[in-house]
Backbone as a printed PyTorch tensor [residue, N CA C, xyz], in Angstrom:
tensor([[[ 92.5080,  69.4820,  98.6940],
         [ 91.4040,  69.0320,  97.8650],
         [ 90.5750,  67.9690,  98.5810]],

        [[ 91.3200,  67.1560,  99.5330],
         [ 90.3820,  65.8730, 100.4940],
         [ 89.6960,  66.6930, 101.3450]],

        [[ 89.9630,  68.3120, 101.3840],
         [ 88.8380,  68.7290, 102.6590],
         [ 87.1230,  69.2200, 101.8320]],

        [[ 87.6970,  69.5760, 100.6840],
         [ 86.5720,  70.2780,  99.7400],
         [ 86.3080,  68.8610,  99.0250]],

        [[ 86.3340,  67.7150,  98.9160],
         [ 85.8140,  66.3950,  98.8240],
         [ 84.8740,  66.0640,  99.9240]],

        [[ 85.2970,  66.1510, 100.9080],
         [ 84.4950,  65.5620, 101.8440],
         [ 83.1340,  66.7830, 101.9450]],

        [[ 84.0060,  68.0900, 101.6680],
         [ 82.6860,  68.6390, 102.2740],
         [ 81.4910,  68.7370, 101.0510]],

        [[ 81.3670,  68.4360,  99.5570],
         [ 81.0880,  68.1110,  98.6280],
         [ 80.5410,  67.1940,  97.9820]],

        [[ 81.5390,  65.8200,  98.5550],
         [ 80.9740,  64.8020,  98.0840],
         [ 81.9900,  64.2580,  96.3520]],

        [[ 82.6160,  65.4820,  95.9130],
         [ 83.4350,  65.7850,  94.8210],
         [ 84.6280,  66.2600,  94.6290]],

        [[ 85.1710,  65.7500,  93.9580],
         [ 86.7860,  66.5000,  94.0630],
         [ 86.5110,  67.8360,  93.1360]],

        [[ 87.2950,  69.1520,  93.6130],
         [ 87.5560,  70.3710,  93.0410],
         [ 87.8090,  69.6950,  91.3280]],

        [[ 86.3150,  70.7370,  90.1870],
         [ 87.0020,  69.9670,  89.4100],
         [ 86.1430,  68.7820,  88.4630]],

        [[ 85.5780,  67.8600,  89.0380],
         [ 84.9850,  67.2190,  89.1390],
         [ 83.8720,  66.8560,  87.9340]],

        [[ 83.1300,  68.5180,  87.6460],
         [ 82.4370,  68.3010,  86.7020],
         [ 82.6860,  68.8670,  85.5910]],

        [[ 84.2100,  68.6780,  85.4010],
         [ 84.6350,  69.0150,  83.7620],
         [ 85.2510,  68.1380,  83.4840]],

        [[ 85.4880,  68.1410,  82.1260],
         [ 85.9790,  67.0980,  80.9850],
         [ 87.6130,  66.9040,  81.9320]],

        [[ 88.3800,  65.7630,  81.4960],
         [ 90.1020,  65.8870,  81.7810],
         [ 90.5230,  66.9480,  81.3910]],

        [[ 90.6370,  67.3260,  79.7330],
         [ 91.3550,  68.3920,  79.6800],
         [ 90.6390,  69.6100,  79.9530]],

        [[ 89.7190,  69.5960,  80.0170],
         [ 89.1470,  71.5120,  80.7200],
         [ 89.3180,  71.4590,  82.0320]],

        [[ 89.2030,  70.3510,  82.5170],
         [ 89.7290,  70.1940,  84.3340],
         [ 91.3850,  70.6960,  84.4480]],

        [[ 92.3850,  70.0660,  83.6210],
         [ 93.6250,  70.7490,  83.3930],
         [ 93.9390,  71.5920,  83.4050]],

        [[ 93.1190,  72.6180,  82.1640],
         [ 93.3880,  73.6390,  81.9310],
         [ 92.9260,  74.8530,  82.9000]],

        [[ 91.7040,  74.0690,  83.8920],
         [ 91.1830,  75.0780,  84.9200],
         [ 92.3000,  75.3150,  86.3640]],

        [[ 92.9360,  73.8010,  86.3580],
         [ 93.6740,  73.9580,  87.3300],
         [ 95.3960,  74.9670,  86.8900]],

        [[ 95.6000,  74.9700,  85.9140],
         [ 96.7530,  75.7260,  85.4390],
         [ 96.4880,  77.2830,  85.7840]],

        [[ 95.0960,  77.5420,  85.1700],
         [ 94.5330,  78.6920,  84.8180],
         [ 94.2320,  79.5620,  86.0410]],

        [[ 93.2520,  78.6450,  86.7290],
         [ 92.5760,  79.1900,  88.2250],
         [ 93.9090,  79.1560,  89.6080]],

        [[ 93.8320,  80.6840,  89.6080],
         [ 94.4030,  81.1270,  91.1100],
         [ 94.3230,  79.8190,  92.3520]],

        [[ 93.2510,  79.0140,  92.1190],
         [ 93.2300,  78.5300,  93.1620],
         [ 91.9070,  77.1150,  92.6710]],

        [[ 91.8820,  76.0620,  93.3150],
         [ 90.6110,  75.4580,  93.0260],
         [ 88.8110,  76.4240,  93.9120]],

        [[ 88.4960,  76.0990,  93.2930],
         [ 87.0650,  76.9390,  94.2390],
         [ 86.5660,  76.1340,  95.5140]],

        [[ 86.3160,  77.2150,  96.4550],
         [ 85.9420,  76.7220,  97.7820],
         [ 84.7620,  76.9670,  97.9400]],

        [[ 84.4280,  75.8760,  98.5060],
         [ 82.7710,  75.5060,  98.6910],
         [ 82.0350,  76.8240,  99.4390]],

        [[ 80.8960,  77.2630,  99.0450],
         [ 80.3370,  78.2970,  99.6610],
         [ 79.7890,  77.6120, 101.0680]],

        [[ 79.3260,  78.6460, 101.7880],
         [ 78.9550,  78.3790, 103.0370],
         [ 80.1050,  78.0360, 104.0290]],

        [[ 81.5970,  77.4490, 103.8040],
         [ 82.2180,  77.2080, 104.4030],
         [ 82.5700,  78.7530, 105.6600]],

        [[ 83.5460,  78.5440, 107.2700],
         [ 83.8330,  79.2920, 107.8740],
         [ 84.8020,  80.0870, 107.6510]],

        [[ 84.8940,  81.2370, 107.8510],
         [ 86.2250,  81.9920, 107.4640],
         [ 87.6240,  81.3740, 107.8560]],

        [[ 87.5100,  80.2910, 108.6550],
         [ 88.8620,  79.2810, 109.7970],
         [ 89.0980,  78.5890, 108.1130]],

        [[ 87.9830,  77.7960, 107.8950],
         [ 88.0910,  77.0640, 107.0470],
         [ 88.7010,  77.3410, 105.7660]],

        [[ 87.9550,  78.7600, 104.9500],
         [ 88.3940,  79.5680, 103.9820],
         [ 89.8540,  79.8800, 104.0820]],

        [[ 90.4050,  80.0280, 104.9580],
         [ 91.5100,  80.3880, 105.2190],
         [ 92.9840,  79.3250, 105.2340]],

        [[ 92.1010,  78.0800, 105.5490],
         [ 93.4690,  77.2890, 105.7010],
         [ 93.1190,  76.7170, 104.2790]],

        [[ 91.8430,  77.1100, 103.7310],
         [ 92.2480,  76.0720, 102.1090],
         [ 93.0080,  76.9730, 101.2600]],

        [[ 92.6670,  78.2950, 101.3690],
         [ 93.4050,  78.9010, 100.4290],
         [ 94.2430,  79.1990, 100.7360]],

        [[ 95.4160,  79.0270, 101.8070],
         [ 96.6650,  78.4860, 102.4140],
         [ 97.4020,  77.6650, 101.4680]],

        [[ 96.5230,  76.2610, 102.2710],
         [ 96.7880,  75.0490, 101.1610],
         [ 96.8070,  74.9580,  99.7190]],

        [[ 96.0710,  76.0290,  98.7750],
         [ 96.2360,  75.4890,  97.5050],
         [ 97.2830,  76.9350,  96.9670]],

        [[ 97.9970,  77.5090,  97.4580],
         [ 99.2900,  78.3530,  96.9900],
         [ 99.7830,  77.0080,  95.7260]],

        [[100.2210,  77.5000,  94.4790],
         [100.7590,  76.9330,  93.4020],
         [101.7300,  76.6160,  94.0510]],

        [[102.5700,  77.9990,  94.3140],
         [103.8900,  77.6420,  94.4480],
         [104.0820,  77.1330,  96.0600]],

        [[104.8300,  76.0630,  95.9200],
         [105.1570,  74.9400,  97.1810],
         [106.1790,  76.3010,  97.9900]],

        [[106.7430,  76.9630,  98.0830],
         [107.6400,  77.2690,  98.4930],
         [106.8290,  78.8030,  99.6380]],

        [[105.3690,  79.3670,  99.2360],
         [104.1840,  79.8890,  99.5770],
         [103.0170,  79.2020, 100.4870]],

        [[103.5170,  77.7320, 100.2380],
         [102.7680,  77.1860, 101.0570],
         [102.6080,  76.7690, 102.6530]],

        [[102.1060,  76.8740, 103.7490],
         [102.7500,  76.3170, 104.9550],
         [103.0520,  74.7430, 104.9470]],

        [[103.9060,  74.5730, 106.2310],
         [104.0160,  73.3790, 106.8220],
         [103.2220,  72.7320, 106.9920]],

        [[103.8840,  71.8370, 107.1270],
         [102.4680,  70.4110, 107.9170],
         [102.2470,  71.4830, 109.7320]],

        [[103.4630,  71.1300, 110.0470],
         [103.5170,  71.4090, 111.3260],
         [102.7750,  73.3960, 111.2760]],

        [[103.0700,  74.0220, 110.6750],
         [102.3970,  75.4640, 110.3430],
         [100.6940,  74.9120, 110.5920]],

        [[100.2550,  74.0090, 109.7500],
         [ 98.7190,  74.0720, 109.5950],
         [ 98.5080,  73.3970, 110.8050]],

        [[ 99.3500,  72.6860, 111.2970],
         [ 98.2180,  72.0560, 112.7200],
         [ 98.4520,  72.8000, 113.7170]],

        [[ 98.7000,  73.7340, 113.9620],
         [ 98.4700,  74.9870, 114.5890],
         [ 97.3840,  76.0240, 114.2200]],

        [[ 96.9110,  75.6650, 112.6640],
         [ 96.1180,  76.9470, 112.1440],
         [ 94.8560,  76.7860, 113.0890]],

        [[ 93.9220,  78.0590, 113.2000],
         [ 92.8060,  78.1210, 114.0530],
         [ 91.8300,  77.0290, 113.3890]],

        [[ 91.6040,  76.2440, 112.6450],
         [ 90.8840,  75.7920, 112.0060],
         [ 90.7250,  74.0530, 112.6940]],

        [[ 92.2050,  73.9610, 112.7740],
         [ 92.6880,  72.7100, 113.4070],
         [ 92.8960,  72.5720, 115.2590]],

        [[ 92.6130,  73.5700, 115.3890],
         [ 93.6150,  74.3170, 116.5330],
         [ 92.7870,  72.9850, 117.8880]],

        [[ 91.8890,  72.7320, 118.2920],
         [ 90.8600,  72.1840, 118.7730],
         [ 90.9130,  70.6300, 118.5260]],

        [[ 91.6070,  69.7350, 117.3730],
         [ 91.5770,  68.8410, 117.2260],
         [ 92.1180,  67.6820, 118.0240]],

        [[ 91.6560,  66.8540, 118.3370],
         [ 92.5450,  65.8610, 119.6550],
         [ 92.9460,  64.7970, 118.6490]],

        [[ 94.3620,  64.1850, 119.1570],
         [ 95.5640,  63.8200, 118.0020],
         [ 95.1260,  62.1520, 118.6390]],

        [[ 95.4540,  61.0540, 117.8340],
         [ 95.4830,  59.9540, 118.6380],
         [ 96.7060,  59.9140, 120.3630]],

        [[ 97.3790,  60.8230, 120.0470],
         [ 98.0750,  60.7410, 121.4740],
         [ 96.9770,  61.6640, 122.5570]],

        [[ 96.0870,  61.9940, 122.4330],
         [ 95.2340,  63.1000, 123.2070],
         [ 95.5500,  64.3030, 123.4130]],

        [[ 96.3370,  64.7230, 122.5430],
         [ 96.4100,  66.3850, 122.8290],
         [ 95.6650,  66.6690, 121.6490]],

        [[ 95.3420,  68.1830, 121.8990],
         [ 94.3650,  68.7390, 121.1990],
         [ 94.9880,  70.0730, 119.8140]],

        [[ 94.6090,  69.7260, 118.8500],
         [ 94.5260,  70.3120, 118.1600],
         [ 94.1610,  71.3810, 117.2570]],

        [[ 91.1810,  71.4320, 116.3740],
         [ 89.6500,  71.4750, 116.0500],
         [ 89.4900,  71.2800, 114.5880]],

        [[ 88.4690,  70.9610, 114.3380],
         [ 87.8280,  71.3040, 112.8760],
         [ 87.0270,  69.6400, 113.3860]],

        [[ 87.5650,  68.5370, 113.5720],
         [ 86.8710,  67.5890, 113.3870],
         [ 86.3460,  66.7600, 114.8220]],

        [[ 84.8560,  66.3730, 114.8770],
         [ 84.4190,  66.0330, 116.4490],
         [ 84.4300,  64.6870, 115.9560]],

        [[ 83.9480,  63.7040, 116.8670],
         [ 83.5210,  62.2520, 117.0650],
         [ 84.7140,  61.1940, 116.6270]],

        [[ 84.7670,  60.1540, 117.5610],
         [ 86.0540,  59.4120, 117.3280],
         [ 86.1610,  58.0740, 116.4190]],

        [[ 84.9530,  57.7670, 116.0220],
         [ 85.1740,  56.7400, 115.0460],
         [ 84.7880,  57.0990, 113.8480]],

        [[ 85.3480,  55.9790, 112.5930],
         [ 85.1410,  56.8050, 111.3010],
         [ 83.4540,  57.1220, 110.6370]],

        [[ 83.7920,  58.2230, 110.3980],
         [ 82.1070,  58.2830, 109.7410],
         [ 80.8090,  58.9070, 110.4470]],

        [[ 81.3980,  59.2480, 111.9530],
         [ 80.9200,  59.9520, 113.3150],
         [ 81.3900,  61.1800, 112.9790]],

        [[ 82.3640,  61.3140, 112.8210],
         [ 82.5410,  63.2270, 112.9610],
         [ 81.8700,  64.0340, 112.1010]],

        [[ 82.0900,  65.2540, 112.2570],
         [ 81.9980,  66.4880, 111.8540],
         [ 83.0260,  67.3990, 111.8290]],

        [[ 83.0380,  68.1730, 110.7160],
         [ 83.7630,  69.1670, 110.4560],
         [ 83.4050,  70.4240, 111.0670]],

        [[ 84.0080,  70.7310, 112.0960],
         [ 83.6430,  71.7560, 113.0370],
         [ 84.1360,  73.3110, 112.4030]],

        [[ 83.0790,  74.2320, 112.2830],
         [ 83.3720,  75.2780, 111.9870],
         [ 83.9820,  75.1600, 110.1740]],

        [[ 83.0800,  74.2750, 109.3300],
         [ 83.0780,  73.9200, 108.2590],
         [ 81.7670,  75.1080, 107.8250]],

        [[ 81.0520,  74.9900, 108.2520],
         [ 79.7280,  75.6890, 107.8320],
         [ 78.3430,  74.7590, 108.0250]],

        [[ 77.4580,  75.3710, 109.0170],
         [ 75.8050,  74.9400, 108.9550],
         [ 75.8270,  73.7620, 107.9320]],

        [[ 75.6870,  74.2740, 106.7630],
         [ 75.3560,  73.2100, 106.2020],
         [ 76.2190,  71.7140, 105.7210]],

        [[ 77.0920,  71.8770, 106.0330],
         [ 78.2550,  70.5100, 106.3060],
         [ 78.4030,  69.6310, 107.5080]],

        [[ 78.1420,  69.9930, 108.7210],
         [ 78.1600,  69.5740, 109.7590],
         [ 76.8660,  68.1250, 109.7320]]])
């Protein structure tokens, strides 16, 4: 949900009441993913929001996913999805045109 925040501006959600927000998250397969996003991207959120924990990947699973794959770690190995090294500089790489 912190990746579809950032790319938003809003948490999944956001513009309903508490309890219709509840009942959407019980209800809905999944929270909704921002249009325009990359298929890398599409892919590791709806990864990430599997209900069931036991469907879901690893930590260590997702920083391997292609999405991340490119990312450089504070130790300098590389990981992608996010460029520039101080806060508030990057970009979400392969987020979609209009997020970057």
């Amino acid at each position: 949900c912190t990746v579809v925040e950032l790319l938003t501006g809003s948490p999944p959600y956001f513009d309903l009441q508490p309890m219709p927000a509840l009942f959407a998250i019980v209800r809905d397969q999944r929270p909704p993913i921002p249009a325009g996003v990359s298929p890398e991207l599409k892919n590791f959120l709806t990864r990430c929001f599997h209900k069931d924990p036991e469907a879901r990947p690893s930590a260590a699973e997702l920083r391997r996913h292609d999405w991340l794959k490119d990312v450089k770690t504070p130790g300098g190995a590389r990981t992608a999805g996010v460029t520039g090294t101080e806060a508030g500089t990057g970009t979400l790489a392969g987020a979609g045109a209009e997020y970057a």
